[in-house]
C-alpha positions as CSV (number, residue, x, y, z in Angstrom):
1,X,45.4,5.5,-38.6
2,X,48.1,3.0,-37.2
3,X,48.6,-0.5,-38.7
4,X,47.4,-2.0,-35.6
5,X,44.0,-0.3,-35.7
6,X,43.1,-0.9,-39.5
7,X,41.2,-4.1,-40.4
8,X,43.3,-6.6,-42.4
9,X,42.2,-7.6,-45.4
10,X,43.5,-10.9,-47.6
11,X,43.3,-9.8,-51.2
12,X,44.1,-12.0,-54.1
13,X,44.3,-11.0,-57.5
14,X,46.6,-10.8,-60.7
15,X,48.9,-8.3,-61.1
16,X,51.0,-6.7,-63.9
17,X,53.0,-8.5,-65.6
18,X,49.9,-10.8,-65.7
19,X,48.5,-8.9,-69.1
20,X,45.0,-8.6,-68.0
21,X,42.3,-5.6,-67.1
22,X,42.1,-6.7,-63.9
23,X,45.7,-6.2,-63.0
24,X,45.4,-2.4,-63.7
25,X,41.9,-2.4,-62.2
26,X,43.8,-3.7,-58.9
27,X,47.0,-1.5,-59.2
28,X,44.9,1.6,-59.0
29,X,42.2,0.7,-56.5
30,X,44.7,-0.9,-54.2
31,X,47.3,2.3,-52.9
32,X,44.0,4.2,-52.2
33,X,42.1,1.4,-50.1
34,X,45.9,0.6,-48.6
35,X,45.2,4.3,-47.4
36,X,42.8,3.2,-44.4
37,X,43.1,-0.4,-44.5
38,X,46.3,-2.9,-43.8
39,X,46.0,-5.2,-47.1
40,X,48.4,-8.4,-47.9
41,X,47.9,-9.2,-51.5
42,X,48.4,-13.0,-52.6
43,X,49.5,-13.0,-55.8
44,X,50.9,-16.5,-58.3
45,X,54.3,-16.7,-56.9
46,X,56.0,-13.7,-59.4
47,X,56.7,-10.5,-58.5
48,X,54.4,-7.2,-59.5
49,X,56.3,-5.0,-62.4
50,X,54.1,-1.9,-61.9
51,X,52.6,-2.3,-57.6
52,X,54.8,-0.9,-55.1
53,X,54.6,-1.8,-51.7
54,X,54.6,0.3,-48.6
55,X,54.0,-0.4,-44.8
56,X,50.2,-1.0,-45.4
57,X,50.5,-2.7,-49.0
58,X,52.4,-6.1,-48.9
59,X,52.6,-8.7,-51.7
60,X,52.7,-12.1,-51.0
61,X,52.9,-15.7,-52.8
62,X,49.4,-17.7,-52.5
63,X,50.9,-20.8,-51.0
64,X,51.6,-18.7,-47.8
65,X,47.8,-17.7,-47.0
66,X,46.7,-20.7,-45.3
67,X,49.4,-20.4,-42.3
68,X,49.0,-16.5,-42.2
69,X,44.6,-17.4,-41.7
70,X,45.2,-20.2,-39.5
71,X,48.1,-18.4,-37.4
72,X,45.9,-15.0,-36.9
73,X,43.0,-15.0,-39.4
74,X,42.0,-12.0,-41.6
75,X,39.3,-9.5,-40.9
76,X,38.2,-10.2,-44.8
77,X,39.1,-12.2,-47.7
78,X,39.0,-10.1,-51.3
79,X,38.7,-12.5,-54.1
80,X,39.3,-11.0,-57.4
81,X,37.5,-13.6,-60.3
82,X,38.0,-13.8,-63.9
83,X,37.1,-15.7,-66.8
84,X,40.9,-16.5,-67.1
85,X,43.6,-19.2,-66.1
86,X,45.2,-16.2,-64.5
87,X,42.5,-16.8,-61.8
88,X,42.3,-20.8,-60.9
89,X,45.5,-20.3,-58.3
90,X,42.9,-18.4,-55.9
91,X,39.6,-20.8,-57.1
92,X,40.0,-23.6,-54.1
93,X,40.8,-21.7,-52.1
94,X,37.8,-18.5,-52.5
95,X,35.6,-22.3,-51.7
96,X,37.3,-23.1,-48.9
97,X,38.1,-19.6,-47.1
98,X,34.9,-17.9,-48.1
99,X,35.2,-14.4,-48.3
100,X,33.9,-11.1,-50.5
101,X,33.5,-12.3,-54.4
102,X,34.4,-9.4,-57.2
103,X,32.9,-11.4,-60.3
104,X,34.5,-9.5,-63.2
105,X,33.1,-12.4,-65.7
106,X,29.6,-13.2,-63.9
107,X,30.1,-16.6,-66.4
108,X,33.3,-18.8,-65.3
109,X,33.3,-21.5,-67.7
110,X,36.2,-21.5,-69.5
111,X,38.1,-21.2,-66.5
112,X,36.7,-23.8,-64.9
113,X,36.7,-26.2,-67.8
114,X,40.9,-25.7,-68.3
115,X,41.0,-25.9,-64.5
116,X,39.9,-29.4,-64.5
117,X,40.9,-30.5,-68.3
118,X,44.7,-29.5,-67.8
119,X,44.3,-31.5,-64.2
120,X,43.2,-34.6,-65.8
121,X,39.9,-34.2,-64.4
122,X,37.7,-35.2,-67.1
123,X,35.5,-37.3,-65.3
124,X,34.9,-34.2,-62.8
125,X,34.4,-31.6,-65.8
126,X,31.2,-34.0,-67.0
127,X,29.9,-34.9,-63.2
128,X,29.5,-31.4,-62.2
129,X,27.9,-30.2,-65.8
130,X,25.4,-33.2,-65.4
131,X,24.6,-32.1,-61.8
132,X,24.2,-28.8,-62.7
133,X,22.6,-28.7,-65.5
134,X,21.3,-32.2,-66.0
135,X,21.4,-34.1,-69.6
136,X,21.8,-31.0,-71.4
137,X,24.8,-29.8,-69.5
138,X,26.2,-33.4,-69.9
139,X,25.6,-32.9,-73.6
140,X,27.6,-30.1,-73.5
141,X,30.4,-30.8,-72.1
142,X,30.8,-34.5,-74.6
143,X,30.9,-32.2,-77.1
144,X,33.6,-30.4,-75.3
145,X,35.5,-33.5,-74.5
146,X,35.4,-34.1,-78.4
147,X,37.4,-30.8,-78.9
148,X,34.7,-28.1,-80.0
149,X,33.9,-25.2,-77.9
150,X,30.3,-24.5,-78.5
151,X,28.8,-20.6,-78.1
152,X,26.5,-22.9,-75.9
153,X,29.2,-22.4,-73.2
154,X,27.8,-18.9,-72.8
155,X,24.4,-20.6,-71.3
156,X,25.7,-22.8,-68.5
157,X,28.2,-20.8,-66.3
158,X,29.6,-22.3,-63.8
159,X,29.7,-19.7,-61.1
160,X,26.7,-20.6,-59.1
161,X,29.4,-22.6,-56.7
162,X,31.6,-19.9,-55.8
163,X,28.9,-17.6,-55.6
164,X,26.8,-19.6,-52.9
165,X,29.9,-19.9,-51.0
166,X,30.5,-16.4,-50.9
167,X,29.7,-14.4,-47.7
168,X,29.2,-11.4,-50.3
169,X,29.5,-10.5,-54.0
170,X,30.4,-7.8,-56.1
171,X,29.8,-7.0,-59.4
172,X,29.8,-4.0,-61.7
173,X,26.6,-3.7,-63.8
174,X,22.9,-4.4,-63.3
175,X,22.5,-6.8,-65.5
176,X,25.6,-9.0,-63.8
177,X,23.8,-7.9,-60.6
178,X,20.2,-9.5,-61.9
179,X,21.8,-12.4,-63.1
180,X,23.5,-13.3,-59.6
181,X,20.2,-12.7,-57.7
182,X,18.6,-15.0,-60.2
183,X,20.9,-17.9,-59.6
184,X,21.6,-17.1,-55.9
185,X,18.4,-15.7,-54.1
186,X,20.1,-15.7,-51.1
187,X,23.3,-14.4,-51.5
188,X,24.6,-10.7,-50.6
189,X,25.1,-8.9,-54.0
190,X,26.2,-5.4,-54.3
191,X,26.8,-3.5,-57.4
192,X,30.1,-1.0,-57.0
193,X,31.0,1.3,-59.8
194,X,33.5,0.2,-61.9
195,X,36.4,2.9,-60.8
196,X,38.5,4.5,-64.2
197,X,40.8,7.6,-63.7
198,X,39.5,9.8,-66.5
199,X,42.6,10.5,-69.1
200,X,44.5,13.0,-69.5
201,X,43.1,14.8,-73.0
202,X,45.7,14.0,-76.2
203,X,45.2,16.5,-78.9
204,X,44.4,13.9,-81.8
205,X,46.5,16.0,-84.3
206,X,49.4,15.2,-82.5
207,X,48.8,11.4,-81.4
208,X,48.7,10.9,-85.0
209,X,52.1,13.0,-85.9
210,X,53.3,10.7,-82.8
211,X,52.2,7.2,-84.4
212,X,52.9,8.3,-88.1
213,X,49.1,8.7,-89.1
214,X,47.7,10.4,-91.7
215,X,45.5,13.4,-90.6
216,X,43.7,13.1,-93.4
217,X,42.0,9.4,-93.1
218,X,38.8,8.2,-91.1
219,X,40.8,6.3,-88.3
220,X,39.1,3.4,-86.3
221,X,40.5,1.7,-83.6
222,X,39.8,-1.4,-81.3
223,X,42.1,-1.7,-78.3
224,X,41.1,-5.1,-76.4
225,X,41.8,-8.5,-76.6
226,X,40.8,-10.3,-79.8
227,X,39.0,-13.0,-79.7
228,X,36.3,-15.4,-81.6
229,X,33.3,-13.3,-79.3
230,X,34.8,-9.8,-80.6
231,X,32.8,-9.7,-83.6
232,X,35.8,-7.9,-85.7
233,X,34.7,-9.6,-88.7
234,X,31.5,-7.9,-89.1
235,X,33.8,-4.8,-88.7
236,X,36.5,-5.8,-91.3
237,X,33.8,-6.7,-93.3
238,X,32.0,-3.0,-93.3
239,X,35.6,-1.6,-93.3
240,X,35.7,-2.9,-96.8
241,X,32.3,-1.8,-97.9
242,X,33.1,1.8,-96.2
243,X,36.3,2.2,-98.3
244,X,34.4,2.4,-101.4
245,X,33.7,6.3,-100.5
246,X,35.8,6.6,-97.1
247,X,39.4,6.8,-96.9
248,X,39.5,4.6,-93.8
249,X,42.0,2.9,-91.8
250,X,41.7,0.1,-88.8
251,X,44.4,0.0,-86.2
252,X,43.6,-3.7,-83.9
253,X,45.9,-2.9,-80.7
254,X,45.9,-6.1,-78.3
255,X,46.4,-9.6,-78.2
256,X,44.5,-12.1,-80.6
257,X,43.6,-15.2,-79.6
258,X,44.5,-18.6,-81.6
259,X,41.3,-19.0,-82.5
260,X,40.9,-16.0,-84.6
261,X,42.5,-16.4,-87.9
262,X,43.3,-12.1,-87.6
263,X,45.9,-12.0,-90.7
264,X,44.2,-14.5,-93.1
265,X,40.7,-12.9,-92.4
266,X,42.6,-9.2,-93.6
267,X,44.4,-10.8,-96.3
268,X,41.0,-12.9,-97.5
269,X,39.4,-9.2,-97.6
270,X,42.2,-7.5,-99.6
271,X,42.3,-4.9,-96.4
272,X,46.3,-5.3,-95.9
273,X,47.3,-1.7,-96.5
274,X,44.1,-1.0,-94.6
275,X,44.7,-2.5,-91.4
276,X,47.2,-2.5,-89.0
277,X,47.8,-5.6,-86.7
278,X,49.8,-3.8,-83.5
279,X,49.5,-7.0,-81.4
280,X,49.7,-6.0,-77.8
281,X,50.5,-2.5,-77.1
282,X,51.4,-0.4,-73.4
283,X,49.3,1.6,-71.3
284,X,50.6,5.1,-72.9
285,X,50.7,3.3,-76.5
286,X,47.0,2.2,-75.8
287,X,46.1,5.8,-75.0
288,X,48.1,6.9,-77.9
289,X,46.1,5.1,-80.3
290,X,42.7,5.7,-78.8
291,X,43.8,9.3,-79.6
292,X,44.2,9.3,-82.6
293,X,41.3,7.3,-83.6
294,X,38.0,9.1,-85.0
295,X,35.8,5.9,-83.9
296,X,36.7,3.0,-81.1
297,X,34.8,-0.7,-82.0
298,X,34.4,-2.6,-78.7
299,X,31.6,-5.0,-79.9
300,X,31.2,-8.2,-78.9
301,X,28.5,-11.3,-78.4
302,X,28.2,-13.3,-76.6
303,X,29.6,-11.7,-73.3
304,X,30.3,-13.4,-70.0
305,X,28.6,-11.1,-68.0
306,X,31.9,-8.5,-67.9
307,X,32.0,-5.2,-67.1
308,X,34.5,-3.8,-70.0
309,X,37.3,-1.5,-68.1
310,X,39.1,-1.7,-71.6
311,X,35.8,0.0,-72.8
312,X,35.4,2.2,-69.9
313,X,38.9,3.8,-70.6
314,X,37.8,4.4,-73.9
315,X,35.0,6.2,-73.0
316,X,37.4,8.4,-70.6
317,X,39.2,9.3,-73.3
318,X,36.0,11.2,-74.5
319,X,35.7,9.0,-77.8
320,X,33.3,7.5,-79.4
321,X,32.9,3.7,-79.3
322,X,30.9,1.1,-80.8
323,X,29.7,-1.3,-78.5
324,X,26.7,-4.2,-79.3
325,X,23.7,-3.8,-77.5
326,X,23.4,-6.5,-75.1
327,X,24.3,-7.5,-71.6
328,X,25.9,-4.7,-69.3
329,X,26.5,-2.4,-72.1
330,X,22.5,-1.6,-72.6
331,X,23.5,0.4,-69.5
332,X,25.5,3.0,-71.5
333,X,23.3,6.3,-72.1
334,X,22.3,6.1,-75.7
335,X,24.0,9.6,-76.2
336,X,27.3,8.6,-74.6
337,X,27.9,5.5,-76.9
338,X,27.2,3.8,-80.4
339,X,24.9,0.8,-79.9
340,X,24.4,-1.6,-82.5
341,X,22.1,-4.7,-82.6
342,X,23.3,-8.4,-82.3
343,X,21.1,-9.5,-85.4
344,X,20.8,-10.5,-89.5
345,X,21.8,-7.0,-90.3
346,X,24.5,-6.0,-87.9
347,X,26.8,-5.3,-90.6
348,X,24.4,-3.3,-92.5
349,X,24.3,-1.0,-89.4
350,X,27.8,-1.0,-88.4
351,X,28.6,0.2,-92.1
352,X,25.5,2.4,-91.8
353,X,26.9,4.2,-88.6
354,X,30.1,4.6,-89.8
355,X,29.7,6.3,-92.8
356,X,27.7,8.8,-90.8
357,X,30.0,9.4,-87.8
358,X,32.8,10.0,-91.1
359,X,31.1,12.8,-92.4
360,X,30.3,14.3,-89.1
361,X,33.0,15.7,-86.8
362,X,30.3,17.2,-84.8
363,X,28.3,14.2,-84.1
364,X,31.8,12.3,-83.1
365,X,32.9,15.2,-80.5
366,X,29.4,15.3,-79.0
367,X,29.1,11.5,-78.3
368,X,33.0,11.7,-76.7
369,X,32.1,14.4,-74.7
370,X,29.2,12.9,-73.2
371,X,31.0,9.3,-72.8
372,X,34.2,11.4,-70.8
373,X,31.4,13.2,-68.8
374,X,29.4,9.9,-68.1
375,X,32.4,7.9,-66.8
376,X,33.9,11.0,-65.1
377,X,30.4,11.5,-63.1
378,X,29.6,7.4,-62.8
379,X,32.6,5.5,-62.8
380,X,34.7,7.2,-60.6
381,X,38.0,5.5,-58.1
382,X,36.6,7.7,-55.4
383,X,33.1,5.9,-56.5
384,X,34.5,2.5,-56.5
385,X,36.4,2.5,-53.1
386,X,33.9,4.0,-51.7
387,X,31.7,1.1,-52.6
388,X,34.5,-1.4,-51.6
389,X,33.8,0.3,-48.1
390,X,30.3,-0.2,-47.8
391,X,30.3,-3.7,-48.8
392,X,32.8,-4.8,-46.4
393,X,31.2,-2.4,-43.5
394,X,28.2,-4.4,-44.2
395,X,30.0,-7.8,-44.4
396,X,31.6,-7.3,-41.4
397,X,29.0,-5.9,-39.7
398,X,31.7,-3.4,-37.9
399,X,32.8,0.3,-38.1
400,X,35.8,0.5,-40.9
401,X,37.7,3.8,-41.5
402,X,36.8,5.3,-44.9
403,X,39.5,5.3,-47.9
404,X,40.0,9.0,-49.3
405,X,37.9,10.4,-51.5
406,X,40.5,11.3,-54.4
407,X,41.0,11.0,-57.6
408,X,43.7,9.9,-59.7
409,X,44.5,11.5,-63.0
410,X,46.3,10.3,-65.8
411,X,48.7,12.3,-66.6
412,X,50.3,11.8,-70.1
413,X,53.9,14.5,-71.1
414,X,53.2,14.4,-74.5
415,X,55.5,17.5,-76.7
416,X,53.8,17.9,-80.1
417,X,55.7,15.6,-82.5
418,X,58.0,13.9,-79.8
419,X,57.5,10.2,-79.6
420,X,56.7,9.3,-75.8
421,X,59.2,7.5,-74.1
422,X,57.1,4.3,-72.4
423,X,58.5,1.9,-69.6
424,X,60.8,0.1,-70.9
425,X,59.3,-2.9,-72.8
426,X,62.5,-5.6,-72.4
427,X,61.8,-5.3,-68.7
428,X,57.9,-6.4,-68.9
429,X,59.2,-8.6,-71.3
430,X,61.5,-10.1,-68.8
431,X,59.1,-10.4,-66.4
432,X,56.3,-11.9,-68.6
433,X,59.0,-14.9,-69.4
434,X,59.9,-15.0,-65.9
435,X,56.1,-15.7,-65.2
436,X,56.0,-18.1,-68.1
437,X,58.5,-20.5,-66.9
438,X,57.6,-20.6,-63.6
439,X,60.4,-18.5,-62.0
440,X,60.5,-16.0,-59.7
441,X,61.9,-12.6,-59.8
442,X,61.7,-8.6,-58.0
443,X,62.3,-6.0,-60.2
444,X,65.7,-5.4,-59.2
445,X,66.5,-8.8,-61.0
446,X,64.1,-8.6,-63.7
447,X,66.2,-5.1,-64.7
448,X,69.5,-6.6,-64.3
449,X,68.2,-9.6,-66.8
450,X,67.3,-6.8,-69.2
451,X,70.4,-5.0,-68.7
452,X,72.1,-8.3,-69.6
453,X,70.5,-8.9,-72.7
454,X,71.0,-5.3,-73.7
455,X,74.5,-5.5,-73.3
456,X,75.2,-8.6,-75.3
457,X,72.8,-7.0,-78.5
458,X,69.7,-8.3,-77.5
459,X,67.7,-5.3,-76.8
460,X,64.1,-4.0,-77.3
461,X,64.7,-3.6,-81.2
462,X,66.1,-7.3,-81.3
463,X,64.0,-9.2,-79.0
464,X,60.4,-7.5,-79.4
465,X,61.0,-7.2,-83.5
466,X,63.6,-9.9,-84.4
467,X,60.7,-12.6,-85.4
468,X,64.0,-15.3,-86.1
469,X,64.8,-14.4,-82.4
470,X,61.6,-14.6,-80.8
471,X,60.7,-18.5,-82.8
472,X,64.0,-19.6,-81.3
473,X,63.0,-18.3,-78.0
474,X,59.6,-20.2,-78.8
475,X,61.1,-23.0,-79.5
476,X,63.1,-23.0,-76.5
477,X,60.4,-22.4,-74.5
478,X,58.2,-25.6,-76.3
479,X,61.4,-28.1,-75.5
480,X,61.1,-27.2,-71.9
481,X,57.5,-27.2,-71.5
482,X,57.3,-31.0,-73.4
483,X,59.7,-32.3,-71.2
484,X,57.9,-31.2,-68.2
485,X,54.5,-32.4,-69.1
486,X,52.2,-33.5,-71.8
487,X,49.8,-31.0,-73.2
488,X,46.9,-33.3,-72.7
489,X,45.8,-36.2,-70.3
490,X,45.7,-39.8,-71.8
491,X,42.6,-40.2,-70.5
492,X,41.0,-37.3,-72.8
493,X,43.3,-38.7,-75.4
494,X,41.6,-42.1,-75.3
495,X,38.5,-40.9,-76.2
496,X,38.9,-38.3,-78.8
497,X,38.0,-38.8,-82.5
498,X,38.8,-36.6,-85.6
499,X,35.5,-34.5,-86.4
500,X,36.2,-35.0,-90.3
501,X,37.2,-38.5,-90.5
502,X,35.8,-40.0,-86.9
503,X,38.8,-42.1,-86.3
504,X,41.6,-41.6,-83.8
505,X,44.6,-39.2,-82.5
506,X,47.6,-39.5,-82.2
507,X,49.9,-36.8,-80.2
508,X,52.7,-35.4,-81.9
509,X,55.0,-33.2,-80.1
510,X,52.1,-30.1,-78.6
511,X,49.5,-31.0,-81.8
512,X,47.0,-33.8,-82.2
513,X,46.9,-35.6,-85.8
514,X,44.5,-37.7,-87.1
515,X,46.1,-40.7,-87.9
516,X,43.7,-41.1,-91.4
517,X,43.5,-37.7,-92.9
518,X,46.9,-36.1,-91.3
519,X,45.2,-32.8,-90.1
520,X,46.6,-31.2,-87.5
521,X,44.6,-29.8,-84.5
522,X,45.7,-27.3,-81.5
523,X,45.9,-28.0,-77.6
524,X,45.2,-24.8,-75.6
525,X,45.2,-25.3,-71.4
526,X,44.9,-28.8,-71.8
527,X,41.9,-28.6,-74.1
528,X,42.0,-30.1,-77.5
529,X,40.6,-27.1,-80.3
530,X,39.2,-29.5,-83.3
531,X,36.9,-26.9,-85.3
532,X,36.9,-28.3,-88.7
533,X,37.7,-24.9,-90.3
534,X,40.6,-24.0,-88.1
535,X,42.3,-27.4,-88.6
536,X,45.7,-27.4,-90.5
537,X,45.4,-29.7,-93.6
538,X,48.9,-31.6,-93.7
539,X,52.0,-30.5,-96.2
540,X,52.9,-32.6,-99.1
């Protein structure tokens, strides 16, 4: 079908290098709806790494959408929304230019709180909790103001706004489904599969001869981001008990959050020869690892309503994975995954389950095969754009042609013993600092920047391992961002009190200190982190 008989569809979302789930859930979906439909995609002003454009597939910056709409509007608006800062460019503007809502976080709270706490909004922040949710929400966010971030969060969500201004939304489980009826009675919610392209099979032999694994240990692996909701110290935890009988080994691939204390929680349990800290890992390094692995651990509580793709692709793989038994993820068949209870004796099972799943290969190789066959059979692309098509059909209330039914699968060249050769990591880390600092670059520059540092000795092996390298790059990168702007309003600052001693701040440099007792307290987005037990005591 021709260009000028395909609807045209505004999509924004994040996109690679943007480290996120929902950049690779957009890079695959996207080429296969750009099949039948004519799609600009309005992305943060950088330039995708891994989409490619082609005559029906364009990539544009955000600030142009407004004069595109107003010049010769859209037949739909695609808004891609996250629990992330990745996601507040396209916030305003999903309000103002209502279109189809894809909630991948049914709970937008922590967006919306650094939205308005890096923009000095602090008076906005505790208007709209108060309206919503009346004295208690007010409550909430004082304590917020005061530098805690309360689990409470979890209960007061702050999507009920973008979702009543939504002509339709999509989501990805029941449960996120129920829960947007229940605040919305009267919006248009669809459910859609969540698409995965079902791995290629790795022979877990040879992923471990790959990584330099033993063939002989009980492997588990979790491959997500880390954060405080991950639950990975009930798992380090059992991981200690287990070793008692188990030779076992933990490999934690992906990005930890400040707020977990990853390497001092190991060190605390005397686990450092039995964990491995990868950090943030590729999409063929992930897969690797996920391999290799006897057992995945996805757990975590409390959830923002998420649909986990990182889980998904676990699942794909045809391992078995550990997941907590709440939200979306009571949706799993109870032979296709391991579900453990959010309760007084999590750990008890967790270690309970693990030492049976050891000492069963059988048991572990039945649950994979049932998770690959369960996301091959519900989780399908072809699934999820065919879903895309029936919500917009219904939206628009007009004939649209139907994206093809086909499936993509990964394929992974892996020789037995050969090391895989991944894209090249200096480029995404070229265009991850390019995205940092606020520049602008195609891939054509982004490679010639790499190609630079290469040549003057500052390659993958210097600049991904040199740590001297990367803390003067860090430093660099502090300078500039302090000159620009402060890490925190003055208004906020005003009003903040140490939790310990109850008297005042004082900003120093990107840190708040407590001008009686010296400790030291982070600033994340504009928002002040003063736990008590994360706090840095100061240095005599």
């Amino acid at each position: 079908m021709s260009e000028m008989n395909s609807p045209r569809i505004a999509w924004f979302t994040p996109l690679r290098p943007v480290e996120s789930g929902i950049s690779l859930y957009n890079e695959e979906l996207l080429p296969i709806l750009a099949a039948a439909w004519a799609i600009d995609v309005y992305v943060d002003g950088y330039r995708p790494i891994h989409l490619s454009e082609t005559g029906s597939l364009r990539v544009r910056p955000a600030r142009e959408f407004r004069a595109v709409q107003c010049r010769r509007p859209y037949d739909a608006v695609v808004y891609q929304m996250g629990n992330s800062p990745a996601h507040a460019y396209m916030y305003e503007t999903a309000l103002e230019f209502p279109g189809v809502l894809v909630l991948h976080d049914t709970l937008l709270h922590h967006l919306i709180m650094a939205m308005l706490l890096k923009g000095r909004r602090v008076r906005e922040y505790r208007a709209l909790m108060e309206r919503r949710y009346g004295s208690a929400g007010l409550e909430v966010a004082g304590r917020v103001l005061k530098g805690q971030v309360p689990a409470s969060l979890f209960d007061f969500p702050l999507s009920e706004e973008i979702i009543d201004a939504s002509r339709a939304v999509i989501v990805h489980s029941q449960a996120s489904l129920d829960q947007v009826r229940s605040w919305s009675p009267g919006v248009s919610a669809y459910r859609v599969p969540m698409g995965i392209p079902i791995p290629a099979a790795i022979e877990q032999g040879a992923a471990r001869r790959v990584l330099g694994l033993p063939e002989d240990q009980f492997i588990l692996a979790s491959v997500t981001h880390v954060n405080p909701y991950k639950r990975l110290d009930i798992v380090l935890r059992a991981l200690r008990r287990l070793r008692e009988d188990v030779p076992a080994h933990l490999l934690i691939a992906g990005t930890v959050s400040p707020l977990v204390p990853l390497q001092r929680m190991v060190a605390l349990l005397g686990l450092e020869d039995a964990v491995d800290i990868l950090g943030f890992v590729d999409d063929a390094q992930a897969r690797l690892i996920v391999a290799a692995a006897d057992v995945c651990v996805n757990l975590r509580y409390p959830t923002a309503g998420e649909t986990s793709a990182s889980l998904l692709r676990i699942m794909g793989s045809g391992r078995p994975v550990m997941v907590s038994d709440v939200g979306s993820f009571r949706e799993l068949p109870d032979d296709a995954a391991i579900k453990v209870p959010v309760d007084a004796l999590e750990e008890e099972m967790v270690l309970g389950l693990l030492r049976a799943l050891s000492a069963d290969a059988t048991l572990r190789d039945t649950i994979g095969r049932n998770a690959r066959e369960f996301v091959r059979r519900e989780h399908s692309l072809a699934a999820m754009a065919a879903g895309y098509h029936q919500v917009l059909e219904q939206t628009l209330r007009q004939w649209l042609p139907e994206p093809p039914r086909r499936e993509v699968a990964e394929a992974l060249d892996l020789p037995d013993g050969q090391e895989i050769a991944p894209e090249d990591p200096l480029i995404t880390a070229v265009a991850t600092a390019m995205v940092d600092l606020g520049l602008r670059g195609d891939q054509r520059l982004q490679r010639n920047t790499a190609e630079a540092l290469s040549e003057v000795g500052l390659g993958v092996g210097t600049i991904g391992g040199n740590p001297e390298l990367m803390g003067q790059a860090d430093e660099r990168r502090r300078l500039v961002t302090s000159e620009q702007t402060k890490p925190i309003s003055d208004e906020l600052l005003e009003i903040l009190a140490c939790p310990v001693c109850k008297t005042a701040v004082r900003l120093e440099e990107q840190r708040l200190v407590c001008t009686s007792c010296g400790r030291r307290y982070r600033i994340e987005d504009g928002i002040p982190i003063m736990l008590v037990d994360e706090a840095e005591l100061p240095k005599h």
